[in-house]
C-alpha positions in Angstrom: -20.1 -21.3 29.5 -19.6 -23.6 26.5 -20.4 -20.5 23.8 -17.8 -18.2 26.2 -15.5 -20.6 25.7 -15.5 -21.5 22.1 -15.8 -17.2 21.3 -12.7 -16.8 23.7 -10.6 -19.5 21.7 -12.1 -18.2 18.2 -10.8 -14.6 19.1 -7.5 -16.2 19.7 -7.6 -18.1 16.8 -8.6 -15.5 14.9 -6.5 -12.9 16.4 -3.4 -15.1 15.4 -4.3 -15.4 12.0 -4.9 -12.0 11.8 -1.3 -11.1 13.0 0.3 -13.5 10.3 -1.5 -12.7 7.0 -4.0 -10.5 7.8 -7.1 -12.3 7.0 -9.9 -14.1 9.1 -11.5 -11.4 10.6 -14.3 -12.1 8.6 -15.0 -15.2 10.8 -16.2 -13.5 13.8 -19.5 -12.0 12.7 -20.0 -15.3 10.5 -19.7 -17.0 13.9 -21.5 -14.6 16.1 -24.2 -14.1 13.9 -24.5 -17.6 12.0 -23.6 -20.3 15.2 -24.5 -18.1 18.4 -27.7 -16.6 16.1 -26.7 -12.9 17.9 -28.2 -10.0 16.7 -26.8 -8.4 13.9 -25.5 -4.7 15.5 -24.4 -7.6 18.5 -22.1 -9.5 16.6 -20.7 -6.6 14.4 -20.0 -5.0 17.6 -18.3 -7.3 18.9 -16.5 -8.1 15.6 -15.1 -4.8 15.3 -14.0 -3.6 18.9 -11.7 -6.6 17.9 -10.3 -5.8 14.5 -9.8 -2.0 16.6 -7.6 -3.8 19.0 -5.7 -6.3 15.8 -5.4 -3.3 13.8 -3.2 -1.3 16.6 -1.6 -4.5 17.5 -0.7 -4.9 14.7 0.4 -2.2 12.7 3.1 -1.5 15.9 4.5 -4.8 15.3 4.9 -4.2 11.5 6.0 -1.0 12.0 8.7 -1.8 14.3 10.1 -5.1 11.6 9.6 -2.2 8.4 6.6 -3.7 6.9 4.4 -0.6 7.3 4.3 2.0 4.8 2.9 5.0 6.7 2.4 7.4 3.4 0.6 5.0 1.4 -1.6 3.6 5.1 -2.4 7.1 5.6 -3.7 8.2 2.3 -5.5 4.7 2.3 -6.8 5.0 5.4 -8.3 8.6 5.2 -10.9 7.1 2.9 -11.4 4.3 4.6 -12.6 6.0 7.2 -15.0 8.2 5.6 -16.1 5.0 3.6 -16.8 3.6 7.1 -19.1 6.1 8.3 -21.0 5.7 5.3 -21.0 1.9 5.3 -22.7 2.0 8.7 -25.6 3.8 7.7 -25.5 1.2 4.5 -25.7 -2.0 6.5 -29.1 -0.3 7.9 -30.6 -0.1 4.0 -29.1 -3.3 2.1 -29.5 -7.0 3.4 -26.6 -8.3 5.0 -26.4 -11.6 3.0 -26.2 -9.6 0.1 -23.2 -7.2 1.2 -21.5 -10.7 2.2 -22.1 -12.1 -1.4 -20.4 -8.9 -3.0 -18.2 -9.4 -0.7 -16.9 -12.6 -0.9 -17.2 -12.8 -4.4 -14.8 -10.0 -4.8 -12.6 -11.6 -2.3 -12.5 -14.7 -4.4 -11.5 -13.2 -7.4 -8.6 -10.9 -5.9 -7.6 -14.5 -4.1 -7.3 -16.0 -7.5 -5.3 -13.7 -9.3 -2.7 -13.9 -6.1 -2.0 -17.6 -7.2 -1.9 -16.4 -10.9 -0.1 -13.0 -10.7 3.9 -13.2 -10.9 6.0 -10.9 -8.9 7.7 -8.2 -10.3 10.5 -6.6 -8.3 11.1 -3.4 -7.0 7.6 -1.3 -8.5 5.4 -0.5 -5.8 6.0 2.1 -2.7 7.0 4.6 -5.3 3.8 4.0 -7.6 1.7 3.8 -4.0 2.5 7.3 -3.0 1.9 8.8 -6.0 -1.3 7.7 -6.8 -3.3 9.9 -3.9 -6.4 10.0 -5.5 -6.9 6.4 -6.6 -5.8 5.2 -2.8 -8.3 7.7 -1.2 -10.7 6.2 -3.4 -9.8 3.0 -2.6 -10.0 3.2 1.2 -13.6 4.6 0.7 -14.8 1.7 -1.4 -13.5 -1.2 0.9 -14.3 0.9 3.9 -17.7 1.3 3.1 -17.8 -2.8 2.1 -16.4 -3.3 4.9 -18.1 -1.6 7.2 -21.2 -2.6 6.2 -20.3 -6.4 5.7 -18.2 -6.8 8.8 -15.1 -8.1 7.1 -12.6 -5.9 8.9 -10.7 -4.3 5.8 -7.6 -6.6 5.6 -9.7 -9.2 3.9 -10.1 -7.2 1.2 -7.6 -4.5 0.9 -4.1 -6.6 1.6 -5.2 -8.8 -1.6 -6.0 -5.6 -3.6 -2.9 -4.1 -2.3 -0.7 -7.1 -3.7 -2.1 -7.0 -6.8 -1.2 -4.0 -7.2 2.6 -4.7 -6.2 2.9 -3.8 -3.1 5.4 -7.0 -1.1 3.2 -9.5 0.8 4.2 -8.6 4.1 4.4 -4.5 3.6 0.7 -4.9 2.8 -0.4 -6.9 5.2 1.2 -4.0 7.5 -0.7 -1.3 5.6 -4.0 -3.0 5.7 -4.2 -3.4 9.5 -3.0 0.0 9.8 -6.3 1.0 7.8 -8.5 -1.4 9.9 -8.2 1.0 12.8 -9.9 3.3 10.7 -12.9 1.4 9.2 -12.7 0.1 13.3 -13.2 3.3 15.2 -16.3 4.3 13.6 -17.8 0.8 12.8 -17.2 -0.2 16.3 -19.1 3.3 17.8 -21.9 2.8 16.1 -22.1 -0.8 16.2 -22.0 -0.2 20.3 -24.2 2.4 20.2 -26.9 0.2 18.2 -26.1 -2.4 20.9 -26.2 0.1 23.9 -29.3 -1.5 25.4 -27.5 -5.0 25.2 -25.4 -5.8 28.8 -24.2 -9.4 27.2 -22.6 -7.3 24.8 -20.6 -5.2 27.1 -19.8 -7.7 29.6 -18.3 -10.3 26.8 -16.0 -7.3 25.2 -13.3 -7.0 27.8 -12.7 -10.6 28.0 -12.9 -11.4 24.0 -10.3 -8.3 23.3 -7.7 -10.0 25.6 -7.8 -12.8 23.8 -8.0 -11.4 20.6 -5.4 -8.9 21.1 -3.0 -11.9 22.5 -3.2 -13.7 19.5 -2.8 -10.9 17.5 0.5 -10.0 19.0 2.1 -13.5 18.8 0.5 -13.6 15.1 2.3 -10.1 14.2 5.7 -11.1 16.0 6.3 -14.0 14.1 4.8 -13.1 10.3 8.4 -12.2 9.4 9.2 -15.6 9.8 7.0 -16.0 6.8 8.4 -16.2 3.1 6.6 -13.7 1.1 5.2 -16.1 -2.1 4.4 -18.5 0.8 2.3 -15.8 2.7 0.6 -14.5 -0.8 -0.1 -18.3 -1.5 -1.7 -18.7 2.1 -3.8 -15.9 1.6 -5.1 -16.4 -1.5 -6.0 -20.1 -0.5 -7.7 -18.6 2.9 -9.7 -16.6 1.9 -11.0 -18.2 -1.5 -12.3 -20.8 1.1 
């Protein structure tokens, strides 16, 4: 009851966080895998039903205040996508603590040069939809890292998305757009993997509403947010 409990309130936690900046979605499968010592394909399944439900969330709330840049999510998130499918099979053939190492190291390093990096005004969505290629690309990459790491996306596309220009809060929007795309097909085969698991199945229903509540109170008020405050929060997050 305890462990119910504490994964309930993390999801919420989580979920919020998620909402506001984007990032912490990473903490789940840390949490399921490292505190609760589930199975891997458990906690990833688990991890990304979740970042499914954040990443619809979401992207509607964005949408709906401006800060969603369907062109450039959509380009982004058709390689994600195929990056995903490819990053399951990966987490199969490469050790998960190495994924997370390659991971967070390039997380850390995108976090740093947020605190560096000076905004310029007014270069980005125009610069974003005319770079197809290099966004396809990108989605594949991180959805492939991501996939396989259970990071989410947002972790490390919104800081690779600011660094290239793109406003704070606009990426933010465009990276849990893409989640639902590294989601959907992480989450199938995650669930499939974990088919023969009922505690699996029976924790999802309750863990989503909570996750998906925070999430929506986390995406309502990220406005709220000044942008250099919400590049500085990131950047401190998730170089933690």
């Amino acid at each position: 009851m305890l462990n119910l409990i504490l994964m309930i309130l993390l999801n919420f936690v989580v979920g919020g966080c998620i909402g506001l900046t984007g990032i912490a979605g990473f903490l789940l499968p840390m949490f399921y895998a490292g505190f609760l010592d589930m199975p891997s394909y458990a906690s990833l399944a688990l991890s990304f039903a979740a970042f499914l439900i954040s990443g619809i969330l979401g992207s509607v709330n964005y949408y709906k205040s401006g800060n969603l840049d369907l062109k450039t999510a959509g380009v982004l998130s058709a390689g994600s996508f195929v990056g995903a499918l490819a990053g399951v099979k990966i987490n199969l053939l490469i050790p998960a603590d190495t994924m997370k190492i390659i991971l967070y190291l390039v997380v850390l390093l995108s976090g740093i040069s947020i605190l560096l990096r000076k905004d310029k005004p007014g270069n980005t969505e125009k610069k974003a939809v005319q770079s197809v290629p290099f966004f396809l690309v990108l989605g594949a990459v991180t959805g492939a890292v991501c996939a396989a790491s259970g990071a989410g996306g947002p972790v490390l596309v919104m800081p690779i998305l600011t660094l290239l220009g793109i406003p704070a809060h606009t990426a933010v929007g465009i990276s849990l757009f893409d989640s639902i795309f590294i989601a959907v097909p992480s989450a199938a085969g995650y669930l499939i993997a974990a088919a023969g698991n009922k505690e699996v199945f029976l924790l999802l229903p309750v863990l989503l509403v909570a996750h998906g509540i925070g999430v929506f109170a986390g995406s309502k008020n990220a406005t709220k947010i000044n942008q250099t405050l919400l590049k500085r929060i990131v950047a401190v997050e998730i170089g933690r």
